[in-house]
Backbone as JSON Lines, residues from 0, in Angstrom:
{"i":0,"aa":"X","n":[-17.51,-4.67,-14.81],"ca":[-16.32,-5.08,-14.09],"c":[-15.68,-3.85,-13.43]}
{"i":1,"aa":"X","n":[-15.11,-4.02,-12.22],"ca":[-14.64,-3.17,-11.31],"c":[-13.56,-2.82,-11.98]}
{"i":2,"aa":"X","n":[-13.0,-1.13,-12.13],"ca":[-11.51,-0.59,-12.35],"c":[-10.35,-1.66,-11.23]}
{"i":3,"aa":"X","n":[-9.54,-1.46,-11.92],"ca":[-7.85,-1.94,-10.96],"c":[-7.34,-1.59,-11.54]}
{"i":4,"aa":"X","n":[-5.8,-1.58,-10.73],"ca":[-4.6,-1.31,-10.9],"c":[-3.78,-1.55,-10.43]}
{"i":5,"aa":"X","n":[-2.71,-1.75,-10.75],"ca":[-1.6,-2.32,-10.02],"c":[0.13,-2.28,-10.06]}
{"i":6,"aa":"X","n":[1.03,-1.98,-9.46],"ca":[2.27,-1.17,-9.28],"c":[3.61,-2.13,-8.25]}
{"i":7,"aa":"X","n":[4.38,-2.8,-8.96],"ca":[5.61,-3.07,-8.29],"c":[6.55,-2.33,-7.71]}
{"i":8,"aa":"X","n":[6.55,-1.89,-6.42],"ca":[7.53,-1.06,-5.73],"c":[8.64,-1.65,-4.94]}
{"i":9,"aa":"X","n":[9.66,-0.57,-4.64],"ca":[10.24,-1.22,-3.45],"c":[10.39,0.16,-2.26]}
{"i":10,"aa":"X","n":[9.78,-0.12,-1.43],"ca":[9.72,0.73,0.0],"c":[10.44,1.54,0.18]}
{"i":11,"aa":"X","n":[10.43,2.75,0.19],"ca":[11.56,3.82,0.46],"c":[10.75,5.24,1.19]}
{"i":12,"aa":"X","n":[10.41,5.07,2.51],"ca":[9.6,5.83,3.1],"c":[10.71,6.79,3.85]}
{"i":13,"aa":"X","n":[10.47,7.94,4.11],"ca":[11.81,8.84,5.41],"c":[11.2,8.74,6.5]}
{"i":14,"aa":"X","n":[12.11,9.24,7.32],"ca":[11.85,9.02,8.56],"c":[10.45,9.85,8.81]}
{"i":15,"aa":"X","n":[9.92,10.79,8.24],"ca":[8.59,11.19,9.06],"c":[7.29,10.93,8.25]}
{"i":16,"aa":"X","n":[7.79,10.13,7.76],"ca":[6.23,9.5,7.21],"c":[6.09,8.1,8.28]}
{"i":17,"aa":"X","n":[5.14,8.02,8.61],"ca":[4.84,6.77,9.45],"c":[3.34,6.02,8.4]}
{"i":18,"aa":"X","n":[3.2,4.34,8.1],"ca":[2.47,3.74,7.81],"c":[1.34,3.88,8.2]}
{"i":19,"aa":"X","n":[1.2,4.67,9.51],"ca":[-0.8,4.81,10.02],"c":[-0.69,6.18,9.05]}
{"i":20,"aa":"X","n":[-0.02,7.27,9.16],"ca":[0.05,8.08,8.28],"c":[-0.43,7.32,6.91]}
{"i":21,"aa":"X","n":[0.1,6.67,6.38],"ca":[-0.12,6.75,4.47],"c":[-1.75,6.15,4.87]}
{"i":22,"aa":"X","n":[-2.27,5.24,5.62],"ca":[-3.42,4.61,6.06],"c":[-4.52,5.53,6.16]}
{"i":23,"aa":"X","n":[-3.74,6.71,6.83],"ca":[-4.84,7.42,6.98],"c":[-5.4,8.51,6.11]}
{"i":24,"aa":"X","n":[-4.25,8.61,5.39],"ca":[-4.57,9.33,3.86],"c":[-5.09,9.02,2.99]}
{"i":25,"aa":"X","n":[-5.31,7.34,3.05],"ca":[-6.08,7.06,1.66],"c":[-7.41,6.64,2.23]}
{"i":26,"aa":"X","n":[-7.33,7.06,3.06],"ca":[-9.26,6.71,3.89],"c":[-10.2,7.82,2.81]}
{"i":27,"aa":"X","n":[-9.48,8.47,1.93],"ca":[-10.12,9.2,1.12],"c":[-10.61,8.73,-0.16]}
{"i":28,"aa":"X","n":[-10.26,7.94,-0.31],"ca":[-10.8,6.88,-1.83],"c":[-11.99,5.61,-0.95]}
{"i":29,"aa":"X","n":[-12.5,5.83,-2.42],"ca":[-13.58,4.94,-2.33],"c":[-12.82,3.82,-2.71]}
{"i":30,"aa":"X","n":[-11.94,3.23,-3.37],"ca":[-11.09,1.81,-3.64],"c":[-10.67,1.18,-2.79]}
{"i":31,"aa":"X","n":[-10.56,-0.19,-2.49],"ca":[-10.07,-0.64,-1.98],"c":[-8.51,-0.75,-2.43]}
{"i":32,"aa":"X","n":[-7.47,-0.86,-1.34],"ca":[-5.75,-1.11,-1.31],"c":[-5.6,-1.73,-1.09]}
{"i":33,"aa":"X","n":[-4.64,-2.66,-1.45],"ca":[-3.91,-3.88,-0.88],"c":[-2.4,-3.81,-1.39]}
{"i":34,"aa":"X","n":[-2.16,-4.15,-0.13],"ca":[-0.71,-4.09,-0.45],"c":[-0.21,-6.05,-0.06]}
{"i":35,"aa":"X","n":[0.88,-6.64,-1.23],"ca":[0.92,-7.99,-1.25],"c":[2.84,-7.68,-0.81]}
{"i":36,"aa":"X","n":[3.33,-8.59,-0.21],"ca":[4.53,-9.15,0.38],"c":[4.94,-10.44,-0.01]}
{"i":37,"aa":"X","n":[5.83,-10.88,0.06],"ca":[6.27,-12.36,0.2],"c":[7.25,-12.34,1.13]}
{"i":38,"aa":"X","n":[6.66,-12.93,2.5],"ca":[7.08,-13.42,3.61],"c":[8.0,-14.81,3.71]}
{"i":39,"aa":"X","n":[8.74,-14.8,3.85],"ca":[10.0,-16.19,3.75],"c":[9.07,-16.75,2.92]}
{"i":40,"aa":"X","n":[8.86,-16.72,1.71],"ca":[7.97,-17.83,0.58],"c":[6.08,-17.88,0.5]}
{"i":41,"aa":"X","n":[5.76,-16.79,1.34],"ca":[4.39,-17.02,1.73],"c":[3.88,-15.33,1.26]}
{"i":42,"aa":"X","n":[2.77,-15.36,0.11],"ca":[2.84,-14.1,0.12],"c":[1.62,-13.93,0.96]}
{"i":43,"aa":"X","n":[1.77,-12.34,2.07],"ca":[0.79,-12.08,2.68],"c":[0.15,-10.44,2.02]}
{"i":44,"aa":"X","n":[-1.2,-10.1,1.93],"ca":[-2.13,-9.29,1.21],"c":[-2.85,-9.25,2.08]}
{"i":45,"aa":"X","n":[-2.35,-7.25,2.37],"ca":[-3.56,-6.99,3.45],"c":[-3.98,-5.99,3.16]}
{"i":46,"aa":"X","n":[-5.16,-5.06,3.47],"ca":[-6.07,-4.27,3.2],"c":[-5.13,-2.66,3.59]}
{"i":47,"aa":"X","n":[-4.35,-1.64,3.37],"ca":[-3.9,-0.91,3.72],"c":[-4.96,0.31,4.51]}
{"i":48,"aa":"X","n":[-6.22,0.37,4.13],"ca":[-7.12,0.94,5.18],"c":[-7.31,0.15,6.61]}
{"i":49,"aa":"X","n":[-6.39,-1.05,6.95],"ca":[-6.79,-1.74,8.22],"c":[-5.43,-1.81,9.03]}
{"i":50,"aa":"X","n":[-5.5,-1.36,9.81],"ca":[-4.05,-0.62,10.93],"c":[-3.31,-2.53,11.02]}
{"i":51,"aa":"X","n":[-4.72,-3.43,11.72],"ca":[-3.84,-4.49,12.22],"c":[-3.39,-5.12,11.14]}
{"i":52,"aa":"X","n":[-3.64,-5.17,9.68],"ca":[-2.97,-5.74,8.78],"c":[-1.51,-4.96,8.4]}
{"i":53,"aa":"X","n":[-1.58,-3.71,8.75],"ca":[-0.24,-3.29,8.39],"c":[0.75,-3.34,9.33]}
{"i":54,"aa":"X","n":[0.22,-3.51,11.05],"ca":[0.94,-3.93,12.13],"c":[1.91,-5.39,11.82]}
{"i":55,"aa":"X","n":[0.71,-6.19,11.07],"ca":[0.99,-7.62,10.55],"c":[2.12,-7.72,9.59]}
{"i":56,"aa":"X","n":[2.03,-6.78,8.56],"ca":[2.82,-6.86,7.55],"c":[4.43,-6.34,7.62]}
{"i":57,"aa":"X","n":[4.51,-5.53,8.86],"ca":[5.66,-5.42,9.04],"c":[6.87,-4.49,8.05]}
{"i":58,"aa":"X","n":[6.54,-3.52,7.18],"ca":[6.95,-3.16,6.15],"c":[8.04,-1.97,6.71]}
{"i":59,"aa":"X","n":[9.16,-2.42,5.59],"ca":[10.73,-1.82,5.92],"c":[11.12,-0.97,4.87]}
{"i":60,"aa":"X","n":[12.17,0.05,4.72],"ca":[12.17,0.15,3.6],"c":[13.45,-1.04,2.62]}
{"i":61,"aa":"X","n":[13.23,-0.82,1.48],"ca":[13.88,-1.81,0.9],"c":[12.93,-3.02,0.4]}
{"i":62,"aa":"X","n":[11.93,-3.34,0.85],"ca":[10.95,-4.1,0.83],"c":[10.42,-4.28,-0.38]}
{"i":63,"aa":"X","n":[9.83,-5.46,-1.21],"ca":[9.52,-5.13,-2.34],"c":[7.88,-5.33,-2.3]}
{"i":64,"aa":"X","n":[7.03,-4.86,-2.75],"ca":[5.77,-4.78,-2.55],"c":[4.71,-4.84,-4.24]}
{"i":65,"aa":"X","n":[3.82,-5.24,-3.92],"ca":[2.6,-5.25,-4.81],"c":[1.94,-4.27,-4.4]}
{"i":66,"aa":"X","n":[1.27,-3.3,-5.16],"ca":[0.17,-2.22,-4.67],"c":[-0.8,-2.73,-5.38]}
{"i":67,"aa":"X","n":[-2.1,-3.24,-4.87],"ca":[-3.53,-3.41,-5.82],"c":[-4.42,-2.3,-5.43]}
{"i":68,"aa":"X","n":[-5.08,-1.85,-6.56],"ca":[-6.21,-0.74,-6.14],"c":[-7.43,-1.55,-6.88]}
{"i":69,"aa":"X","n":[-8.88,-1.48,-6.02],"ca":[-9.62,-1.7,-7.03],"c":[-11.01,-0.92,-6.97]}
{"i":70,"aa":"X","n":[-11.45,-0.21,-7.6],"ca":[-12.9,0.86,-7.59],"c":[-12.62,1.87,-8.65]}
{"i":71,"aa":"X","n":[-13.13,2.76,-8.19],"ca":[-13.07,3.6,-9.35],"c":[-11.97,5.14,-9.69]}
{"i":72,"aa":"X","n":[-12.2,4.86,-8.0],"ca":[-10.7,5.81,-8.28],"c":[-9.36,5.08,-8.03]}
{"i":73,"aa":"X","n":[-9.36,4.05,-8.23],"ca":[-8.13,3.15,-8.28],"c":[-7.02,4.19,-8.59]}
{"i":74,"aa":"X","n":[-7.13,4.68,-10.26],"ca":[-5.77,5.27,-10.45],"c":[-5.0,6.06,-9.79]}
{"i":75,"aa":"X","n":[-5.95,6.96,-8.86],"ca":[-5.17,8.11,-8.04],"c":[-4.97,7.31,-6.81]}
{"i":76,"aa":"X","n":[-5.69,6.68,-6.16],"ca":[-5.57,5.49,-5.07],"c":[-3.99,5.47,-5.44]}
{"i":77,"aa":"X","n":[-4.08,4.41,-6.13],"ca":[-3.01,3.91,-6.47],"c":[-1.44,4.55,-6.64]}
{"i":78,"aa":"X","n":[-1.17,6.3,-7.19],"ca":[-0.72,7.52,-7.78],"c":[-0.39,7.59,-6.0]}
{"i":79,"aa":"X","n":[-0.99,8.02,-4.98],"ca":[-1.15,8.44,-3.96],"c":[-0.31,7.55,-2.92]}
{"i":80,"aa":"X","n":[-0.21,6.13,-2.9],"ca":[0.35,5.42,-1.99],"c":[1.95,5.37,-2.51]}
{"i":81,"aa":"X","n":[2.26,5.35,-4.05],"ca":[2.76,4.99,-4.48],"c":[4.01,6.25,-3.99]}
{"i":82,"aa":"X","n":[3.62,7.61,-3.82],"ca":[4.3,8.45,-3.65],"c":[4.22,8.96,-2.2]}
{"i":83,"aa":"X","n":[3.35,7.99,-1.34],"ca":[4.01,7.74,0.33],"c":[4.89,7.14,0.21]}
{"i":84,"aa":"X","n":[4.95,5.44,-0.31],"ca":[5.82,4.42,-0.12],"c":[7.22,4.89,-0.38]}
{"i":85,"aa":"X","n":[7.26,5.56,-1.67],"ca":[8.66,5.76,-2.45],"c":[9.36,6.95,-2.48]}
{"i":86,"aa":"X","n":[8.91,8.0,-1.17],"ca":[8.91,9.25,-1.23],"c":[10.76,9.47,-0.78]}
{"i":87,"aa":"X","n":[11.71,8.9,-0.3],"ca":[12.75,9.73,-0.2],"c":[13.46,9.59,-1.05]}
């Protein structure tokens, strides 16, 4: 069975971190990311290595979010977004 992990946040990015930024930082793990939302009642889960899902997702800060990692370096995957998302 594949490693995971997984982390309840809420969005608190500064102004010079930009989302293709954190995207493009974790192009370094072999895990897959997902980051999950709940959209007016609908939760949407998109791949954070894929630009148009995060165009899609729309993420603010304040936002409350699911982080899923799943492979083998999940934990630092996971360690890594967690301290883009929540960095100010």
């Amino acid at each position: 069975m594949e490693k995971n992990s997984t982390r309840k946040i809420i969005v608190d990015i500064s102004d010079n971190v930009t989302i293709v930024e954190v995207s493009k930082a974790t192009q370094k793990y072999e895990s897959e990311i997902y980051l999950m939302k709940n959209v007016n009642g609908s939760i949407h889960e998109i791949n954070l290595k894929s630009f148009l899902g995060l165009i899609t997702l729309q993420l603010r800060n304040g936002d409350q979010l699911t982080v899923r990692t799943v492979g083998e370096d999940c934990e630092e995957a996971l360690a890594d977004v967690v301290q883009y998302l929540c960095q100010s």
